[in-house]
KEDO-840125 format. One record per residue: residue in one letter; x, y, z of N, C-alpha, C in turn. Coordinates in steps of 0.1 Angstrom, whole numbers, padded with zeros to 4 digits, always signed. Layout:
! KEDO-840125
AXYZXYZXYZ;...
! end
This chain:
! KEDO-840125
X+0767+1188+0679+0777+1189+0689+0789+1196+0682;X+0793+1206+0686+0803+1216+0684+0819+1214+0690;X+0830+1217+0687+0839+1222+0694+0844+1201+0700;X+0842+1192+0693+0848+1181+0696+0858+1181+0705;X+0863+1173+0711+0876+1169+0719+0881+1156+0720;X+0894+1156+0717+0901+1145+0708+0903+1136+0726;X+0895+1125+0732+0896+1123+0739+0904+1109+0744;X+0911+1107+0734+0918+1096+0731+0938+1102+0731;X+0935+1115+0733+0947+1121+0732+0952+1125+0744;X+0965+1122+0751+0970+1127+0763+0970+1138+0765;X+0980+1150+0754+0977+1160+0754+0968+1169+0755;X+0953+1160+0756+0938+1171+0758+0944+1176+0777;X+0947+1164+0780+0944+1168+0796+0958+1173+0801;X+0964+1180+0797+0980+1182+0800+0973+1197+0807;X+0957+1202+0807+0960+1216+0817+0946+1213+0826;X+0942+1199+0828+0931+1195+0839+0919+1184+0826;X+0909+1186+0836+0898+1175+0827+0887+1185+0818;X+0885+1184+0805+0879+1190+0796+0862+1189+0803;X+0855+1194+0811+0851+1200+0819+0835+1205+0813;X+0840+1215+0806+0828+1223+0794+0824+1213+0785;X+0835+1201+0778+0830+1198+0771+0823+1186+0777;X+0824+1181+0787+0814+1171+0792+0805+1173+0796;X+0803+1188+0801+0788+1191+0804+0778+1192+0795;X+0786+1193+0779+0778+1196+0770+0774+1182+0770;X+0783+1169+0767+0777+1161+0769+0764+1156+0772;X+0764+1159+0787+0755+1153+0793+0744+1157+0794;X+0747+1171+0788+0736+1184+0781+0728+1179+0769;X+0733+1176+0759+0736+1174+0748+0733+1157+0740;X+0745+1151+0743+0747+1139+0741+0752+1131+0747;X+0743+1123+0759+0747+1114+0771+0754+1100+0766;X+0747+1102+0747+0756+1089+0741+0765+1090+0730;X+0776+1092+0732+0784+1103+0723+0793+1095+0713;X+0790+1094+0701+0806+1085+0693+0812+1096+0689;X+0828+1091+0698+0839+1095+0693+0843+1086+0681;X+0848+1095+0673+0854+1094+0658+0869+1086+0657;X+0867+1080+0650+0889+1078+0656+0896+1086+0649;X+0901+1090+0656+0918+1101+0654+0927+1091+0652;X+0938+1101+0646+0953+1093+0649+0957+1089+0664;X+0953+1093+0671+0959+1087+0682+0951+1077+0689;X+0938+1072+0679+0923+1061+0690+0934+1051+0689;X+0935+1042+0700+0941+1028+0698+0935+1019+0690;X+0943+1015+0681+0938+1003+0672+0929+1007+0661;X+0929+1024+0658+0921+1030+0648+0904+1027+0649;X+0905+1028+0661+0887+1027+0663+0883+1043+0668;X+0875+1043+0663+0861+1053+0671+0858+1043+0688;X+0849+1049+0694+0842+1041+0709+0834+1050+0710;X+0823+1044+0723+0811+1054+0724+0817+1060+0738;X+0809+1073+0744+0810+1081+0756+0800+1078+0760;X+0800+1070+0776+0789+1073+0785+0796+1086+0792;X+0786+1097+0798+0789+1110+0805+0780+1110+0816;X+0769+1106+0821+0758+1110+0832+0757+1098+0840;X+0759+1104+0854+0758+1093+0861+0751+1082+0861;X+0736+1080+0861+0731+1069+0857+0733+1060+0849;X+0739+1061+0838+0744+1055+0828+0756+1049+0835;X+0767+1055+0838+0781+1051+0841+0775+1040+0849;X+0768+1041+0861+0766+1029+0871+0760+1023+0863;X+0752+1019+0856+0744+1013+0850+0756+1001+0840;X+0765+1009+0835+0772+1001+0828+0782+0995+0840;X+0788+1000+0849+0793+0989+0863+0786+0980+0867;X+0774+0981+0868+0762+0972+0873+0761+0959+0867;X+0767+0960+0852+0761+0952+0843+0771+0945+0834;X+0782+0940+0843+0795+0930+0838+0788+0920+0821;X+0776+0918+0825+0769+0908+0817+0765+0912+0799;X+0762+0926+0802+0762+0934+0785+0779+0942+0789;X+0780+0947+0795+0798+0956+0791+0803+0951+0797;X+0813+0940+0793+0823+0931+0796+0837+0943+0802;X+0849+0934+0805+0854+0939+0805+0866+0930+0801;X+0868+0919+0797+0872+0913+0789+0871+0910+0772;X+0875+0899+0767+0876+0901+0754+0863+0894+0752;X+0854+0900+0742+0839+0901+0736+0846+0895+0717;X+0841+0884+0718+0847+0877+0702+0841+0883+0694;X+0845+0888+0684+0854+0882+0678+0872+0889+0680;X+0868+0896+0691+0879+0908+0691+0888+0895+0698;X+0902+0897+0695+0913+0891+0702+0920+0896+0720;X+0915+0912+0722+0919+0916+0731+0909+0926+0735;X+0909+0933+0747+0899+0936+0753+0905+0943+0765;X+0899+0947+0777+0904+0957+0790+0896+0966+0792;X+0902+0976+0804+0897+0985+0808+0899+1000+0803;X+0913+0997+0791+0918+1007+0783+0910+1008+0770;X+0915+1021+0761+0906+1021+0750+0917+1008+0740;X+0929+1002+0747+0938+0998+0733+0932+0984+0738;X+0930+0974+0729+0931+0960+0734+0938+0953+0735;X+0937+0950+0750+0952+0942+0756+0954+0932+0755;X+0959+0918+0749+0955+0901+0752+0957+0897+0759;X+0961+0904+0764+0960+0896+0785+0950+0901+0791;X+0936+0907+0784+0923+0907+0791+0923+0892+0798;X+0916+0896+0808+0910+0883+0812+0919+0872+0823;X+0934+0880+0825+0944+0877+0837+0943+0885+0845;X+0938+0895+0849+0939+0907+0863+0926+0909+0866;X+0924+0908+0879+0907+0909+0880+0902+0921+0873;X+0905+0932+0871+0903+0946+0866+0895+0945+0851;X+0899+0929+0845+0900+0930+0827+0893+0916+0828;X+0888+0911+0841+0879+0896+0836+0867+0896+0843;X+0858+0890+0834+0845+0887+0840+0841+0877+0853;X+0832+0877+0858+0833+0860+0866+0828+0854+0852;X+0833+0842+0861+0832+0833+0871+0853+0838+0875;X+0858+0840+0862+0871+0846+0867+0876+0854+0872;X+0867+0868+0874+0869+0876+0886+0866+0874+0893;X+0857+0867+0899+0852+0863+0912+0866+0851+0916;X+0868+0844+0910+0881+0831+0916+0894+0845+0921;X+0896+0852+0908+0906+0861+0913+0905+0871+0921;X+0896+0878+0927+0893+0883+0938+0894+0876+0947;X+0885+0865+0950+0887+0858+0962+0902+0856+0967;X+0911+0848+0958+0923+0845+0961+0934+0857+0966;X+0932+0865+0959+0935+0880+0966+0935+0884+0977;X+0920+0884+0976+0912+0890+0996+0919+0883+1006;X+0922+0872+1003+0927+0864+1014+0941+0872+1019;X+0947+0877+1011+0961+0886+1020+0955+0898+1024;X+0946+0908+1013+0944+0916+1012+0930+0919+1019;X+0930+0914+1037+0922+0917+1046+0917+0930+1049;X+0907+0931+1058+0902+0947+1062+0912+0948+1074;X+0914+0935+1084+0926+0936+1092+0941+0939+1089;X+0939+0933+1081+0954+0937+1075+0958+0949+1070;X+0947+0959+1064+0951+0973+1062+0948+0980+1073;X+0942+0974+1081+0937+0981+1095+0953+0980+1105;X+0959+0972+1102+0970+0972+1110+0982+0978+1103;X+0979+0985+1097+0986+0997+1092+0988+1012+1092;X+0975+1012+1098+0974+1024+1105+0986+1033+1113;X+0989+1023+1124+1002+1029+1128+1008+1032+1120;X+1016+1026+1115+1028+1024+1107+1026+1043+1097;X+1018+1038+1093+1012+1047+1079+1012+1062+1086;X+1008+1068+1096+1008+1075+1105+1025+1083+1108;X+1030+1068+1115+1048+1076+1118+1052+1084+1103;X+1050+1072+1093+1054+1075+1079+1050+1090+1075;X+1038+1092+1077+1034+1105+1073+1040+1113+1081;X+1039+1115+1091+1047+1125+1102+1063+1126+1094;X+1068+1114+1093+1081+1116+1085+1086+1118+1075;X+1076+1123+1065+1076+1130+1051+1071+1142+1053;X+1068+1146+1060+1065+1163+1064+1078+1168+1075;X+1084+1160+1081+1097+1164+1091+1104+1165+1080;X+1107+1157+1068+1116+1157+1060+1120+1165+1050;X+1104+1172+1043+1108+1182+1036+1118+1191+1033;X+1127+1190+1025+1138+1197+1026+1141+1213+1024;X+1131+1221+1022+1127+1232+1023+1111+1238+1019;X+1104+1238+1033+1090+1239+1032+1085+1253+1024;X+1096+1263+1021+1095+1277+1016+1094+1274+1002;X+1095+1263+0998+1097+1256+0984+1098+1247+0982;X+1088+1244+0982+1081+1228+0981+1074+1223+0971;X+1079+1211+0966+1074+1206+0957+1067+1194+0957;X+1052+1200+0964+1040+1189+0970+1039+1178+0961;X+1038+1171+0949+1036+1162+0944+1052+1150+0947;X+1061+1156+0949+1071+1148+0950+1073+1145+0962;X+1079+1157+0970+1079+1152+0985+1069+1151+0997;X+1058+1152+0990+1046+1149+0997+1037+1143+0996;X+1031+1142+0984+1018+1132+0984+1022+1122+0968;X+1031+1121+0971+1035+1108+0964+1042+1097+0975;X+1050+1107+0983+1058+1097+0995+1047+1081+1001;X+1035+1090+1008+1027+1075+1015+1024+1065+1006;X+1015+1071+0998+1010+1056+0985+1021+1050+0982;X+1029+1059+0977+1042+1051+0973+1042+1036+0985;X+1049+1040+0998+1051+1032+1009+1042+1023+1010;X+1031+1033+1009+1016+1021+1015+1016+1011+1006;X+1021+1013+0997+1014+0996+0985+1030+0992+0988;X+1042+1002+0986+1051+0990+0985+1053+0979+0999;X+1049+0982+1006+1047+0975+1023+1040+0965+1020;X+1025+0969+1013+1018+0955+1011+1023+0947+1001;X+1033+0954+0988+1036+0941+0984+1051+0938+0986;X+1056+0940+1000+1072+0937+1002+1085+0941+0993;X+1077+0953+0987+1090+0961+0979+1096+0968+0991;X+1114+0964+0989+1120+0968+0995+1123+0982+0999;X+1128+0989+1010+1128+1002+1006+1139+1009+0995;X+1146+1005+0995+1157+1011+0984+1154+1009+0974;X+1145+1000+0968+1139+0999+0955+1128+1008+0953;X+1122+1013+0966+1106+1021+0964+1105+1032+0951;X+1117+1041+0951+1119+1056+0942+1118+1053+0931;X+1127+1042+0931+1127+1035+0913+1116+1034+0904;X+1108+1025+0917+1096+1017+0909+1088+1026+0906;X+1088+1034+0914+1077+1047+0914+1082+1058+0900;X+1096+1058+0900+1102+1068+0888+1099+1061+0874;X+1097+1046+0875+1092+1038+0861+1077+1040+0856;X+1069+1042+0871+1059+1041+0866+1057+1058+0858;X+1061+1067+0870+1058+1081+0865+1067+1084+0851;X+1076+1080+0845+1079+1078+0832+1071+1071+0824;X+1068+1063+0826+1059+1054+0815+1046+1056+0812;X+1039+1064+0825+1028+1071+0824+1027+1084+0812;X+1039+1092+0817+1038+1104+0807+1048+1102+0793;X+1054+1092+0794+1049+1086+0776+1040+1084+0770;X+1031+1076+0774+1023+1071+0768+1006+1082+0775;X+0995+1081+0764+0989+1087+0767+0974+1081+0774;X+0972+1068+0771+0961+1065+0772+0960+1052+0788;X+0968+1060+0796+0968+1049+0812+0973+1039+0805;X+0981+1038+0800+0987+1022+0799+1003+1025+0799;X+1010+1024+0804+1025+1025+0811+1031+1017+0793;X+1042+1027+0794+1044+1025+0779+1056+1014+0779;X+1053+1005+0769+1062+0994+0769+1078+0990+0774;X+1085+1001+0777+1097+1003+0781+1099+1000+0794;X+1091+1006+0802+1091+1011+0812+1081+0999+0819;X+1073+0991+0813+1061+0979+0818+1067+0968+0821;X+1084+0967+0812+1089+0959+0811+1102+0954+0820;X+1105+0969+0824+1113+0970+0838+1102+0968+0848;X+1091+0969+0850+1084+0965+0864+1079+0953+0861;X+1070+0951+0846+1075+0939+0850+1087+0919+0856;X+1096+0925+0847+1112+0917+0855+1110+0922+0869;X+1108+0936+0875+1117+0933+0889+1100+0929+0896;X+1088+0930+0893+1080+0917+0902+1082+0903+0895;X+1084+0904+0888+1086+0884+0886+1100+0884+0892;X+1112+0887+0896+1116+0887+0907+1114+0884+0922;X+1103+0898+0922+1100+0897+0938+1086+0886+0938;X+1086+0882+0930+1073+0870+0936+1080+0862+0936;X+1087+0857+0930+1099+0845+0929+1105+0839+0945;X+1111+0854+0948+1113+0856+0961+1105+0851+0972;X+1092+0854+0970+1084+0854+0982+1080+0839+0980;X+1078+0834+0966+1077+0822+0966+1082+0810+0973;X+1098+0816+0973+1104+0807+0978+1105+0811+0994;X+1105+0821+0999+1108+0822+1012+1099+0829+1019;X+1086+0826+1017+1073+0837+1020+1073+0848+1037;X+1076+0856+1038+1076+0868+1048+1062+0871+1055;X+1061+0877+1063+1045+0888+1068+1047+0899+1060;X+1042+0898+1050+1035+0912+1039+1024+0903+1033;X+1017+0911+1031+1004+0907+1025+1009+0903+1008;X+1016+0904+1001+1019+0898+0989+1024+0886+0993;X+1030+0880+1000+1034+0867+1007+1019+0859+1002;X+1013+0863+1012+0997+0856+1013+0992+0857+1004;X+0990+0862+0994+0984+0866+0978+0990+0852+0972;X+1004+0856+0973+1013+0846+0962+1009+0828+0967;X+1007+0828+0983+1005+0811+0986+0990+0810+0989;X+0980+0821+0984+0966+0819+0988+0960+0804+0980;X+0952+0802+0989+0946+0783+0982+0927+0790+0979;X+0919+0782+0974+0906+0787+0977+0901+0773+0984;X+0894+0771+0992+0887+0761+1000+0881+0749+0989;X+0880+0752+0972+0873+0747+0965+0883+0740+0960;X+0886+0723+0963+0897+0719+0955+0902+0719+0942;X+0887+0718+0940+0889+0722+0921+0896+0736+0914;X+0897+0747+0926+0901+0760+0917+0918+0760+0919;X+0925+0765+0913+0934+0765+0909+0944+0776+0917;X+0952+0777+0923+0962+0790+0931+0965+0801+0917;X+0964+0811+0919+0969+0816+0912+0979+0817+0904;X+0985+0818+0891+0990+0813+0882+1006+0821+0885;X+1017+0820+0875+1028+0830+0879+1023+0843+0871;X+1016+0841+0860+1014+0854+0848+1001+0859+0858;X+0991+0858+0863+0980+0858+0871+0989+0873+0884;X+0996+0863+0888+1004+0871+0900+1012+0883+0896;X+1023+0882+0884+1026+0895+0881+1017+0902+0872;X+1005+0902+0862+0995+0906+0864+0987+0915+0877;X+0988+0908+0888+0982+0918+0897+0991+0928+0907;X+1006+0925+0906+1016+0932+0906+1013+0943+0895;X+1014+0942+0884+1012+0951+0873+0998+0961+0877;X+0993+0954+0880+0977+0962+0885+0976+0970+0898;X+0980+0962+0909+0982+0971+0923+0994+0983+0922;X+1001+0982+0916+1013+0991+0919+1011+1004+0914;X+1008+1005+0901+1002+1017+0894+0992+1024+0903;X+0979+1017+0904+0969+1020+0908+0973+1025+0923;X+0980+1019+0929+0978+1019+0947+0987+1035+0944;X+0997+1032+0938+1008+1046+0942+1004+1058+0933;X+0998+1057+0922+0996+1068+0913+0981+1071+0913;X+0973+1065+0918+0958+1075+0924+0951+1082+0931;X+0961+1073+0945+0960+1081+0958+0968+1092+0959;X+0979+1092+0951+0989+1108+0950+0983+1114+0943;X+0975+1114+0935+0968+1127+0928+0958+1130+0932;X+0951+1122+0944+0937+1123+0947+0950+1131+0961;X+0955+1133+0965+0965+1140+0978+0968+1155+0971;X+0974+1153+0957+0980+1165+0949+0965+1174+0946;X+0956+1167+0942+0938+1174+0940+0941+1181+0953;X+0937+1172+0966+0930+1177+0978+0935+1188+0982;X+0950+1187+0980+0957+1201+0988+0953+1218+0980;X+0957+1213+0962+0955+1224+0955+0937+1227+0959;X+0930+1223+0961+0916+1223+0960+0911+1237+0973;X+0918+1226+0987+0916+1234+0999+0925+1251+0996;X+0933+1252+0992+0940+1261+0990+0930+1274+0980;X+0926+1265+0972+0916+1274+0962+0900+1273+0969;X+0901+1271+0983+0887+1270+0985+0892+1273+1001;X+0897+1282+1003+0901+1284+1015+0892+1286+1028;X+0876+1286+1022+0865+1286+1029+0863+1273+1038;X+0871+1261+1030+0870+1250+1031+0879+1242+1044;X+0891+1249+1041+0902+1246+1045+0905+1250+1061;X+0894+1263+1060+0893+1267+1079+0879+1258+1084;X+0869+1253+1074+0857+1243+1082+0866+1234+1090;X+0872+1229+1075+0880+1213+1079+0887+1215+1096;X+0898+1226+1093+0900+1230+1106+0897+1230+1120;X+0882+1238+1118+0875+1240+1127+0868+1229+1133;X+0861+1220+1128+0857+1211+1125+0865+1194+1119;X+0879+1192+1129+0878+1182+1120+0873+1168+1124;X+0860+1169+1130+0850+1155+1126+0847+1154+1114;X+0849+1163+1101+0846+1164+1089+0856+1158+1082;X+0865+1153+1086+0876+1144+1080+0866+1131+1069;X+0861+1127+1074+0857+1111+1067+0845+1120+1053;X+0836+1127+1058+0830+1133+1047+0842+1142+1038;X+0849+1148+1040+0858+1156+1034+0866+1148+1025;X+0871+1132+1027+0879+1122+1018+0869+1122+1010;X+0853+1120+1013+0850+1116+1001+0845+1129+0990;X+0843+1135+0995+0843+1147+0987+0857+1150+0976;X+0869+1147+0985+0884+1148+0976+0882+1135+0967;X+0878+1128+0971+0874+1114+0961+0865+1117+0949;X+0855+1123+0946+0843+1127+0943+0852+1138+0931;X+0860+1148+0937+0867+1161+0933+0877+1158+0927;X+0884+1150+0922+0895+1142+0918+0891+1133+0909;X+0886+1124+0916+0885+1113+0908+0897+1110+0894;X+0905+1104+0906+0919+1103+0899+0920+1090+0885;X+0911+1081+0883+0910+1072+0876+0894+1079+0865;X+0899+1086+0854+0892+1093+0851+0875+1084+0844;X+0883+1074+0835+0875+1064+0825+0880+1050+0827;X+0870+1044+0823+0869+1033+0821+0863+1026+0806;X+0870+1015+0803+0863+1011+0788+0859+0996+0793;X+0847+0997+0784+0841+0978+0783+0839+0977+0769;X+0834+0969+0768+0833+0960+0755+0815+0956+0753;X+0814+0962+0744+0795+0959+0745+0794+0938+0739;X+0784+0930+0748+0789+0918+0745+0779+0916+0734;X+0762+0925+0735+0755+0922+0725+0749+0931+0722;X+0743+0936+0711+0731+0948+0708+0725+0956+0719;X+0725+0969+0727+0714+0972+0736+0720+0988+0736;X+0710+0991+0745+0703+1002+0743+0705+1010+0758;X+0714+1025+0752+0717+1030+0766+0713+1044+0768;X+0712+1053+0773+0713+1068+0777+0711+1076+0757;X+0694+1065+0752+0685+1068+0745+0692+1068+0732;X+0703+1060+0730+0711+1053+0719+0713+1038+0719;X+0716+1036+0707+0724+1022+0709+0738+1018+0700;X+0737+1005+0706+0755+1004+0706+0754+0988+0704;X+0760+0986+0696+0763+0973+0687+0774+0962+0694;X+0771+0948+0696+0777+0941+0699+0788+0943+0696;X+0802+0940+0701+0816+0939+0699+0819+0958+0704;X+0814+0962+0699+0821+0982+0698+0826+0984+0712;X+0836+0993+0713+0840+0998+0725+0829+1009+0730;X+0830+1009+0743+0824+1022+0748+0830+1025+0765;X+0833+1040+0768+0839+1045+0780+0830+1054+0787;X+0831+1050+0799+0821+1056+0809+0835+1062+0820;X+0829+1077+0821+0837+1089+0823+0829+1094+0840;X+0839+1082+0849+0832+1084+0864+0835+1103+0867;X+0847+1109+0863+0850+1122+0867+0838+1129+0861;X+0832+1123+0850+0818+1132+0842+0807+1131+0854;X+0805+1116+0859+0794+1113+0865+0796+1121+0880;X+0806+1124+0882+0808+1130+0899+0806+1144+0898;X+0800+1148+0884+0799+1160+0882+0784+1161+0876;X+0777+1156+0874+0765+1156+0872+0756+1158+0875;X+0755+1172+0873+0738+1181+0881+0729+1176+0880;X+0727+1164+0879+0712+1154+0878+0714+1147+0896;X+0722+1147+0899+0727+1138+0911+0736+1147+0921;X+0743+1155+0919+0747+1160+0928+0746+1179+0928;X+0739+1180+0942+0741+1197+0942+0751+1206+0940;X+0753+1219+0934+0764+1228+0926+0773+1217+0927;X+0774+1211+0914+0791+1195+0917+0801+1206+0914;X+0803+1214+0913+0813+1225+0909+0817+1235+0919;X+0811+1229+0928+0815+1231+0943+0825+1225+0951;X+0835+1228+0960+0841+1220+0966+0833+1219+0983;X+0832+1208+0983+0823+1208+0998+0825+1198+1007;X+0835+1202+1017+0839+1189+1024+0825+1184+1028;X+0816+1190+1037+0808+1187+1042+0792+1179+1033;X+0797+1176+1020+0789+1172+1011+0778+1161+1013;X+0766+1159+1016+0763+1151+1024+0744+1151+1012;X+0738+1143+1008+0749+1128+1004+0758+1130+0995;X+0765+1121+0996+0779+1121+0984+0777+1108+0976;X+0768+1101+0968+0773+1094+0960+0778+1089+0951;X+0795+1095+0951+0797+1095+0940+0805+1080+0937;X+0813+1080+0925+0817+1066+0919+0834+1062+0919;X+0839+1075+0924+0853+1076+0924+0863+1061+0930;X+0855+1051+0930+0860+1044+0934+0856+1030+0926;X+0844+1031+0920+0836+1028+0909+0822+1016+0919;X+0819+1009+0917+0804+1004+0920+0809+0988+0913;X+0794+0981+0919+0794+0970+0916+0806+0956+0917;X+0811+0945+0906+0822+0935+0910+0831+0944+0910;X+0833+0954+0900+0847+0959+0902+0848+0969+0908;X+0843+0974+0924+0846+0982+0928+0859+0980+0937;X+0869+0991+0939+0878+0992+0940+0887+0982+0952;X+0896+0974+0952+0897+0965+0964+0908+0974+0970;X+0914+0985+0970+0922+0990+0978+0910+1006+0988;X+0901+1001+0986+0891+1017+0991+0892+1017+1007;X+0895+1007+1013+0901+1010+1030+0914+1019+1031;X+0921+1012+1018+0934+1020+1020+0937+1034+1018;X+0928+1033+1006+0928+1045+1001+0926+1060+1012;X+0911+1053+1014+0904+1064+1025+0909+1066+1037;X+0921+1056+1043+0932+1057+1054+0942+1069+1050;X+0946+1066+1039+0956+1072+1034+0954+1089+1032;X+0944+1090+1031+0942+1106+1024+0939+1107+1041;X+0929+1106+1047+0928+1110+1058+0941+1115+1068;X+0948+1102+1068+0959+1104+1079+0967+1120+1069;X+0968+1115+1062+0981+1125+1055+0975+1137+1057;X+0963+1144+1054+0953+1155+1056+0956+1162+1067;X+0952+1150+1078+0952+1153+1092+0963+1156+1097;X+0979+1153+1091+0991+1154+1097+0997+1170+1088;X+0994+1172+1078+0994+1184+1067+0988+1192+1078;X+0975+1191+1083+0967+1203+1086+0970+1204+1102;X+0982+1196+1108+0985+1198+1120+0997+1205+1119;X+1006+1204+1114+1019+1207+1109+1022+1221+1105;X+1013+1224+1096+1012+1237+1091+1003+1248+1088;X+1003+1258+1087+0994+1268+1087+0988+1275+1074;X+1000+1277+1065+0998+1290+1054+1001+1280+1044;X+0993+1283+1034+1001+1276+1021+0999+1284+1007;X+1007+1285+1002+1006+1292+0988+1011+1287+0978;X+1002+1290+0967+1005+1283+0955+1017+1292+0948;X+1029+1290+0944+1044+1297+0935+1039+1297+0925;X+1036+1285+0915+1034+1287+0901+1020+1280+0893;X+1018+1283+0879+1006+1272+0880+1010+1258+0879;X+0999+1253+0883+1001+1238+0884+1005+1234+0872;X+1010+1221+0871+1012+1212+0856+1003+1197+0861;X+0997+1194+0850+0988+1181+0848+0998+1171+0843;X+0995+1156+0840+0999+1148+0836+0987+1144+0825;X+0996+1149+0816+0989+1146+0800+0988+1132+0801;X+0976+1128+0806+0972+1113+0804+0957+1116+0804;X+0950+1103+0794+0937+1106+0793+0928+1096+0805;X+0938+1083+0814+0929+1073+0824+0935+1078+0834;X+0945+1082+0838+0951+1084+0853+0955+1102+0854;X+0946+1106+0856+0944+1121+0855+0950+1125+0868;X+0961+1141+0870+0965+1141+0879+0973+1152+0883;X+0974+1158+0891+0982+1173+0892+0998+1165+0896;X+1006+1166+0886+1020+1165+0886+1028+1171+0894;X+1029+1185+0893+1036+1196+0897+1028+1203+0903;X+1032+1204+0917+1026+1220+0927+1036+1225+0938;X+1040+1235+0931+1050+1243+0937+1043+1253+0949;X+1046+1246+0962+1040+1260+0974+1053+1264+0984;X+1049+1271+0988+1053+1277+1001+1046+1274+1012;X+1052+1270+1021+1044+1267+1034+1049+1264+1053;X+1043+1271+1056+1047+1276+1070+1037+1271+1082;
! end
């Protein structure tokens, strides 16, 4: 293997996702050890899963790739750095404790309850495209497809609105500090204080938002335990990032995408019953959450290598949504893509608990975008967010009429 890529480094992806060099991959070497650089967290090497089969295979299988802490290691997660608070957010724990902490979740975090957001979500979008402050020069990532997600999660978790910009300006700071999806300590620690605040709040005086019901969920099992206070801003720390900073880049993807596939952008038009295949396709084309890390728990044997108890290893869903083994020309943009299996949302326990919303969310905003206006042009080139887990078009400057 030739021509390495330092994939532990933010700055690889500061002009999109290293693309050639995954194909070689999956070409090449479906089981790949990265070396450690100066920038691997914790001075380790990790392995690369690249081919789809493999990536599900490793979701499938909570039981060999943990996602928690694997002893003798002290810390553990979904990042390449190990965190010691593996094993508090459903994201970073196995069952029997992801399964307690899911449950306790779901209970706010209904399919009715994002369903009854619909309206709402709807006016909102209409009112971030009224509001544009000059559509001749627009700067789509800011006043456009960051606006809903932003709203949509802070609604479910009762962030107020005058606080919304903020929380959102901490995280998008803390992101492009740091390089490896983990919100850099400065900045983790201002959201963390203002949710141990707002749980505090709801504790004492619980409201109708779905964080209300999170915070006082019980499980029917007397023996299990309500969620803890570190448990709770834990999954504050988890929904907030995720809900506001995935769906905006899987929005900032979809627009630059249609724009560069303008073949696409008159189907959708012509056709828009193609809406629900077209999200997943922008899902699939995006794939805003690029990697994932586990923790191998014992000796075994994957994609015709093997990989030693304790070692890290990352499975690269953006590689697997691109995988000529499973999907036709993937280097195609195809609303009408049919089947679409892809993982953009990932498979198995940890598949994504916000994917109602998600798929609400791009939809409506699409459909209110492609009523609104007609012409769109790209001003300059785009800029990426030098991050290596939350991959993402930052800046897209258009014109639009």
């Amino acid at each position: 293997m030739t021509d390495a890529v330092d994939l532990s480094y933010g700055a690889t992806f500061e002009h999109g996702f290293p693309h050639d060099f995954f194909r070689k991959l999956r070409d090449e070497q479906p089981l790949y050890w990265h070396a450690p650089t100066q920038y691997c967290p914790d001075g380790e090497g990790f392995w690369v899963i690249s081919r789809y089969e493999d990536c599900v295979r490793v979701m499938r299988d909570p039981a060999t790739f943990s996602s928690d802490k694997v002893s003798p290691r002290t810390g553990g997660g979904t990042t390449l750095l190990d965190e010691p608070y593996a094993g508090m957010a459903m994201n970073n724990a196995d069952d029997p404790q992801h399964r307690r902490l899911r449950g306790l979740v779901s209970q706010g975090f209904t399919p009715r309850a994002i369903a009854d957001m619909e309206t709402d979500l709807r006016r909102r979008a209409k009112a971030i495209l009224h509001a544009i402050p000059d559509p001749a020069n627009c700067e789509f990532v800011t006043e456009v497809a960051r606006e809903l997600p932003l709203q949509a999660i802070c609604s479910i978790l009762g962030v107020p609105e005058e606080d919304r910009v903020q929380l959102s300006e901490w995280i998008d700071h803390g992101l492009m500090e740091q390089s490896d999806g983990v919100i850099s300590r400065e900045y983790l620690h201002l959201i963390r204080d203002y949710g141990r605040k707002l749980i505090e709040q709801k504790r004492q005086k619980p409201v109708n938002d779905i964080m209300s019901g999170i915070i006082h969920a019980r499980s029917d099992d007397p023996n299990e335990k309500p969620l803890t206070p570190l448990e709770l801003i834990n999954f504050f720390l988890l929904l907030f990032p995720a809900g506001a900073e995935t769906t905006r880049s899987a929005l900032s993807g979809a627009m630059l995408a249609l724009i560069e596939n303008p073949d696409q952008m008159a189907k959708l038009r012509a056709h828009p019953e193609l809406m629900p295949p077209a999200v997943e396709e922008i899902v699939r084309w995006t794939t805003p959450s690029i990697y994932k890390r586990r923790t191998a728990t014992s000796d075994t044997e994957i994609a015709g290598g093997k990989i030693k108890a304790g070692e890290k290893l990352s499975y690269w869903e953006i590689s697997a949504n691109r995988d000529e083994r499973v999907f036709r020309d993937p280097f195609k943009f195809d609303i009408s893509r049919d089947p679409n299996p892809h993982v953009g949302f990932g498979t198995g326990i940890h598949i994504c608990l916000g994917i109602a919303l998600a798929r609400m969310e791009i939809k409506i905003m699409m459909e209110e975008i492609l009523a609104r206006f007609g012409q769109f042009e790209i001003q300059s080139q785009p800029l990426w967010m030098p991050n290596n887990r939350l991959l993402g078009v930052r800046e897209l400057k258009l014109r639009i009429s």
